[in-house]
C-alpha positions in Angstrom: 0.0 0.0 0.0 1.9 3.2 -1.2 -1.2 5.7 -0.2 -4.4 5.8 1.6 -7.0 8.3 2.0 -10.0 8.0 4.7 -12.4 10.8 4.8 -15.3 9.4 8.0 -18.1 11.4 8.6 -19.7 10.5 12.1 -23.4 10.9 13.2 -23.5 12.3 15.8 -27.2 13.5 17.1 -28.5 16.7 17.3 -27.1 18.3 20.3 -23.5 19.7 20.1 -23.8 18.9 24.1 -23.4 15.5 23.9 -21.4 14.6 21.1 -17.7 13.5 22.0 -14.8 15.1 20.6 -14.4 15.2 16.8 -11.8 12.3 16.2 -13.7 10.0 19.1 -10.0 9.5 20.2 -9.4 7.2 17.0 -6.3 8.8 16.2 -5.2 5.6 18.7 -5.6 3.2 15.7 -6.3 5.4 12.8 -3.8 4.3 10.7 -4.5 0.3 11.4 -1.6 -2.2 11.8 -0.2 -1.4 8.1 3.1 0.5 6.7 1.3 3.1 4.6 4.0 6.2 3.9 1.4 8.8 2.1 -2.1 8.9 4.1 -4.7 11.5 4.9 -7.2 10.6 7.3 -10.4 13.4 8.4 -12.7 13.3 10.2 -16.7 15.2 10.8 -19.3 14.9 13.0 -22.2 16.2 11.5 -25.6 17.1 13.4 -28.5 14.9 12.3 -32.3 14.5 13.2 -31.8 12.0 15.9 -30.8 11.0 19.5 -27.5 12.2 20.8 -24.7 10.2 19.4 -22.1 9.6 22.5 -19.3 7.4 23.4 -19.5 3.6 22.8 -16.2 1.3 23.8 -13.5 1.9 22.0 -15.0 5.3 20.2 -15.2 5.2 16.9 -13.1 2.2 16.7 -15.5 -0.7 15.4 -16.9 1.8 12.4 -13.6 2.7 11.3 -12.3 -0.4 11.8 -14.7 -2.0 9.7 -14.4 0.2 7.0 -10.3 -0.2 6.9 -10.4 -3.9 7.3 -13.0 -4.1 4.8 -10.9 -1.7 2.4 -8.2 -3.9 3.2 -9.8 -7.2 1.8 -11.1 -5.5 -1.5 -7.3 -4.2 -2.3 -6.0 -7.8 -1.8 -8.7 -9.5 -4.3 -8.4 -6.6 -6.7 -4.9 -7.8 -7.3 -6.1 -11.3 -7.3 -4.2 -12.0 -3.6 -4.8 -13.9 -0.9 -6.0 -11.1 2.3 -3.3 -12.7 4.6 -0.6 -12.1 2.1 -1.5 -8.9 1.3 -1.7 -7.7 5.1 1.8 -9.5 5.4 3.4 -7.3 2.7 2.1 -4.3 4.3 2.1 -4.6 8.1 4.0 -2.0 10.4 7.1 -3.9 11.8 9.0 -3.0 15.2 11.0 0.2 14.5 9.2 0.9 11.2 6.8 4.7 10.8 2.9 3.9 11.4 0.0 5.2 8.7 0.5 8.6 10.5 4.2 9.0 10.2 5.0 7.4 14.2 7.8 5.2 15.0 6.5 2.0 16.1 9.0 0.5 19.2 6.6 -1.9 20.4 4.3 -4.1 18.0 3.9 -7.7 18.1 0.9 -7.7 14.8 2.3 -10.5 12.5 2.8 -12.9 15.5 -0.4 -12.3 16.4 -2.0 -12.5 12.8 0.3 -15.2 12.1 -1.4 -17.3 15.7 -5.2 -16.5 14.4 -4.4 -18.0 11.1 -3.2 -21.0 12.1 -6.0 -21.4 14.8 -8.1 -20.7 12.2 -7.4 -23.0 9.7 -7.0 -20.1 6.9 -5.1 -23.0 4.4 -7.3 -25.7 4.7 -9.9 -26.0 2.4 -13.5 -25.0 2.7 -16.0 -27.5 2.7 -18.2 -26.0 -0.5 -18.4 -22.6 -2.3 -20.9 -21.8 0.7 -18.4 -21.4 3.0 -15.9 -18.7 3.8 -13.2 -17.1 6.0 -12.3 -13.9 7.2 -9.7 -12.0 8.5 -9.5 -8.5 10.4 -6.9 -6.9 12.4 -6.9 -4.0 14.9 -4.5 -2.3 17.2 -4.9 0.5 19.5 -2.5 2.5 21.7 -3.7 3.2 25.3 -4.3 6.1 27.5 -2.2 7.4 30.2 -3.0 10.2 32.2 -3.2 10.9 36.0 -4.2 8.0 38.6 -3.7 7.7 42.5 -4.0 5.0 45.3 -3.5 5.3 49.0 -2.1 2.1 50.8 -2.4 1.5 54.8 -0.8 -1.0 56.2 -2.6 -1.6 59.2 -2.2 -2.8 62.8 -3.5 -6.4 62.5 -0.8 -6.7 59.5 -4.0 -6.7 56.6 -3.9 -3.8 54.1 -6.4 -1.2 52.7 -6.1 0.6 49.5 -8.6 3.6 49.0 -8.7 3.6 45.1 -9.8 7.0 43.3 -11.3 5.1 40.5 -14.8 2.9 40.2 -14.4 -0.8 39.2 -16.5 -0.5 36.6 -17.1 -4.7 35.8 -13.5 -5.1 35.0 -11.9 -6.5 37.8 -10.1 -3.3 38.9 -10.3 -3.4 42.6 -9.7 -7.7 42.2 -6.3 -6.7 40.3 -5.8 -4.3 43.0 -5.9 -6.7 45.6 -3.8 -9.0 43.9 -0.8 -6.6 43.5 -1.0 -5.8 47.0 -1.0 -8.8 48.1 2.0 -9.7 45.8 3.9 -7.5 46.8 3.2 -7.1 50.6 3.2 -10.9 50.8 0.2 -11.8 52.2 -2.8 -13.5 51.0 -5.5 -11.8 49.3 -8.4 -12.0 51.5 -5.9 -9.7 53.9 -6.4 -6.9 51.4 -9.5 -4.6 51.3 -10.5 -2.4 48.7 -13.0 0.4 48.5 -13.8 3.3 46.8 -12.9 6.7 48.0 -14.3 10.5 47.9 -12.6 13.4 46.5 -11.7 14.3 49.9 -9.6 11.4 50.9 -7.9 10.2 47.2 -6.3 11.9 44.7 -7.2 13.1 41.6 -7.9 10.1 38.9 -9.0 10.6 35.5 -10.9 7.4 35.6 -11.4 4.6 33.4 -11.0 5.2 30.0 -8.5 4.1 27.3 -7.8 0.8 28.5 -5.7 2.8 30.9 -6.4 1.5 34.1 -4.1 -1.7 35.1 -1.5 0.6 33.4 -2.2 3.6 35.4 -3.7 2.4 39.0 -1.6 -0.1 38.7 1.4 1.7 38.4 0.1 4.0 41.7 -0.7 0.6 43.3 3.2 -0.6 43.1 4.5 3.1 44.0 2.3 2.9 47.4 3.7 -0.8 48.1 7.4 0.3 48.0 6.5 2.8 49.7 5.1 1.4 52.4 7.8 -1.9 52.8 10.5 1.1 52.5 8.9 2.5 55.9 8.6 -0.7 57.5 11.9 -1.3 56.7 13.1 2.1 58.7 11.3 1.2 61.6 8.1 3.0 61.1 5.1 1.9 63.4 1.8 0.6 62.3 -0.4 1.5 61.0 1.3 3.4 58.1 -0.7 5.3 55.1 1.0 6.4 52.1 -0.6 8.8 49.3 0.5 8.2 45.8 -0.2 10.5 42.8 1.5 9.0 39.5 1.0 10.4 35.9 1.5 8.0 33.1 2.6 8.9 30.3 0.6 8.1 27.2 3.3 6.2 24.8 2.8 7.0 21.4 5.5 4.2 20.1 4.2 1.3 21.4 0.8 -0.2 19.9 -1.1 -3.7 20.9 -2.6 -5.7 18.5 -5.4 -8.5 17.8 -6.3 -10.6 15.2 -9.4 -12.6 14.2 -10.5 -14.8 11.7 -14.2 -15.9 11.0 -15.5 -18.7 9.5 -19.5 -18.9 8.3 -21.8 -20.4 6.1 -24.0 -18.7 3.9 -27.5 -19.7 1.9 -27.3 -18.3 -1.3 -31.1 -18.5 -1.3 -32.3 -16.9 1.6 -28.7 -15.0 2.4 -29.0 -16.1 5.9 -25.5 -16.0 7.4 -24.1 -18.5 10.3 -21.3 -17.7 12.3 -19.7 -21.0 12.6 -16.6 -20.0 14.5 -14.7 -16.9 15.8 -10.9 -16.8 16.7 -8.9 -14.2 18.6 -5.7 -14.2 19.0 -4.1 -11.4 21.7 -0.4 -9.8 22.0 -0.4 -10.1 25.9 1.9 -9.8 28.9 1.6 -10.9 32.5 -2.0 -11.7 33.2 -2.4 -10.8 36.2 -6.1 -12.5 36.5 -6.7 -15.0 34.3 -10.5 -15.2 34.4 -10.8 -11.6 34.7 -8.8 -11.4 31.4 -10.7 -14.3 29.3 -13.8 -12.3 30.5 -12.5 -8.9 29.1 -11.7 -10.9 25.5 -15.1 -13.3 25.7 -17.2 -9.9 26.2 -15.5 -7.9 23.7 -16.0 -10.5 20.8 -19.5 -10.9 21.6 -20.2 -7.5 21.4 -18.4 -7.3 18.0 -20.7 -10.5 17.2 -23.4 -8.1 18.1 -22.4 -5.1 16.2 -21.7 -7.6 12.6 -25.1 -9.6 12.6 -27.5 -8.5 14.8 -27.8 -5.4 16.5 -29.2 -2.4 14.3 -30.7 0.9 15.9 -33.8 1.5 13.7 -34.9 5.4 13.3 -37.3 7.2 11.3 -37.8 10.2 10.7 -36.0 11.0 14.0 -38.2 8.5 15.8 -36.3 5.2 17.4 -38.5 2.5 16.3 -36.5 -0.4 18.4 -36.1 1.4 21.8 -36.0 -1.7 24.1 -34.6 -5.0 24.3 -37.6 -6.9 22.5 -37.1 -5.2 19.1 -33.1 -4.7 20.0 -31.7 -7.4 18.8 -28.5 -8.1 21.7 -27.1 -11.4 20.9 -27.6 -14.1 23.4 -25.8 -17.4 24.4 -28.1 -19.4 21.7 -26.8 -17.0 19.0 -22.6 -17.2 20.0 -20.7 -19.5 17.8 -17.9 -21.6 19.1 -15.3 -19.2 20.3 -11.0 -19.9 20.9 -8.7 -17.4 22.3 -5.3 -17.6 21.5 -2.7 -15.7 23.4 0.7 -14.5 22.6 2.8 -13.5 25.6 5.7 -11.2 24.7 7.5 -9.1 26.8 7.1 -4.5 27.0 3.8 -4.5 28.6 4.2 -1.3 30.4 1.9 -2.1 33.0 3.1 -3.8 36.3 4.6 -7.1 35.7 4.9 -6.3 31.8 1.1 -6.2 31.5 -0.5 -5.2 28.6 -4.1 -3.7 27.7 -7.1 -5.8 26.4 -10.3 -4.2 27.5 -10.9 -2.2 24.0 -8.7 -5.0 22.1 -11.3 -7.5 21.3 -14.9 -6.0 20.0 -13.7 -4.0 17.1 -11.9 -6.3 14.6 -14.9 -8.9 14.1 -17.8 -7.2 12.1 -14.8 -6.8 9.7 -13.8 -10.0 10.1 -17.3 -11.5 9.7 -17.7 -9.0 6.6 -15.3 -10.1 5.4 -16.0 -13.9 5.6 -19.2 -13.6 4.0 -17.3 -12.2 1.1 -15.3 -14.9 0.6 -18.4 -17.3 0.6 -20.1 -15.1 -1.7 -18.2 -12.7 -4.1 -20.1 -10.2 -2.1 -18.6 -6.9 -0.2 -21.4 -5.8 2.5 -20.6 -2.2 3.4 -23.3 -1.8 5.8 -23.8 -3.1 9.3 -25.4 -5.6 11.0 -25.2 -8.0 7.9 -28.6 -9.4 7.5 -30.0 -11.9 5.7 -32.0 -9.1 3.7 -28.7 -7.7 2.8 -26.6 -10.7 1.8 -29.6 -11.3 -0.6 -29.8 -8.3 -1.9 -26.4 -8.2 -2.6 -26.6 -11.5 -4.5 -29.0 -10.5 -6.4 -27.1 -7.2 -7.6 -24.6 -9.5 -8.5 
């Protein structure tokens, strides 16, 4: 790819209020995982007769992602090459300039396209012209910013940590615990955590990015060295320590995932099953396993959701699916078979090398389905959720 042009004009409701920023912090991933020396990327938001358009995970990241991923597939079969070959002329290498002209340190994106490829059997052969596969990638950088913790070490020999920041499903106050506990050498029920007020914590700019293992987690460690470092002078229990760290947002280092998806598709009715979805992760040190495979598990299903089923139906300004009967969330019957495959590598620049995943695995699969359905059909969807009406339609156009 010698040049690339995106021009992605956002939605965004009709009340300047409300909307988020004008790039919806996708200048992250703008430029994808690919070596692309000349590009111009813009983006608008544009007010439109409808509810406020606001943040979603990831901002921005599973439309744009879609549409480069998509882009992506239609260069490779207008030169008559296979998608994975094309992406591995073209990917952004350690030490190499990103799509916006960044030195890259920090990348691990053909190892981990390489691992969902061969989880996902790309060479083998399909089982009829019915069939295809997929492939999408996407890599973000993460946020930085200012976090705090404060650590007591307490009488009894337990530990509390106040934490600035709400645990907002992702385990945060769990990995919190752990850490402590790790490094005050103790076992984990003799660590509390709890939330604190603006008069007792410091300032935290809160969970956002996929900052905040980095970030707290960072605080977290200062506060334990801390507080062994005034054990080890003799200080008496208990002990609090106040932290306030500022991480710095690292422009050179970018994590990536890959997934490949494999579905069926009738060519009479266009109905599209999702027979199997693959992620593969560049990781560090997990620090919770479960809480990790939850983070990747939830992410894919919501890109699952985004590519076939969920659609937010408006007319005339007027939401005609406003509730969970006409919204069409996936559910446990509707998931195909799903494998994780993880990469562990070392630069995480969270504590014990960790590395992000909360915003790493819902944006590459409506691409990758999209994509997928392509292959089975001849047919590029470049609309969202794909639906059986749509598949058909495109046939038909055919």
């Amino acid at each position: 790819i010698t040049a690339r042009e995106v021009h992605t004009v956002h939605a965004s409701g009709a009340y300047g209020a409300l909307k988020p920023r004008a790039y919806l912090s996708t200048h992250h991933y703008v430029g994808g995982g690919y070596r692309v020396p000349h590009a111009e990327f813009e983006f608008l938001q544009v007010y439109t007769n409808t509810v406020p358009g606001g943040y979603f995970r990831a901002p921005g990241a599973h439309q744009y992602t879609f549409a480069l991923e998509s882009h992506t597939d239609l260069l490779a079969r207008e030169i008559g090459m296979d998608p994975a070959e094309f992406r591995r002329k073209n990917l952004v290498l350690p030490g190499e300039e990103d799509a916006l002209g960044r030195p890259i340190q920090l990348t691990k994106v053909q190892e981990v396209m390489e691992a969902a490829l061969k989880a996902g059997n790309w060479d083998k052969p399909k089982d009829d012209s019915c069939h295809g596969r997929g492939l999408a990638l996407f890599g973000r950088q993460i946020g930085g910013g200012v976090a705090g913790a404060v650590l007591t070490a307490e009488a009894d020999g337990s530990f509390t940590v106040i934490s600035p920041t709400v645990d907002i499903g992702t385990g945060t106050h769990t990995i919190e615990k752990q850490m402590v506990a790790s490094e005050m050498g103790v076992s984990v029920d003799r660590v509390q955590v709890r939330i604190g007020n603006t008069d007792e914590v410091p300032y935290d700019e809160g969970p956002r990015a996929s900052r905040v293992t980095y970030t707290e987690g960072q605080a977290v460690m200062q506060a334990c060295a801390q507080v062994k470092q005034a054990i080890s002078d003799g200080a008496e229990l208990p002990i609090t320590v106040t932290v306030e760290y500022t991480a710095p947002e690292r422009e050179d280092i970018t994590y990536f995932g890959a997934q490949v998806a494999e579905v069926q598709v009738d060519r009479e009715t266009g109905q599209v099953t999702v027979l199997r979805l693959v992620t593969s992760h560049d990781v560090g040190t997990i620090i919770n396993p479960l809480a990790h495979q939850g983070q990747i598990d939830g992410g894919v299903i919501t890109g699952f959701g985004l590519g076939v089923t969920e659609e937010f139906v408006t007319d005339d300004g007027q939401v005609l699916n406003g509730n969970l009967a006409d919204y069409k969330l996936p559910t446990m019957a509707d998931v195909p078979e799903l494998q994780t495959v993880l990469i562990q590598t070392a630069g995480g620049t969270g504590p014990y090398e960790a590395k992000a995943i909360g915003e790493l695995a819902n944006n590459a699969t409506p691409a990758a389905i999209a994509n997928a359905v392509a292959d089975a059909t001849g047919c590029q969807l470049f609309e969202l959720p794909i639906t059986a009406d749509r598949v058909y339609k495109a046939l038909q156009q055919r």
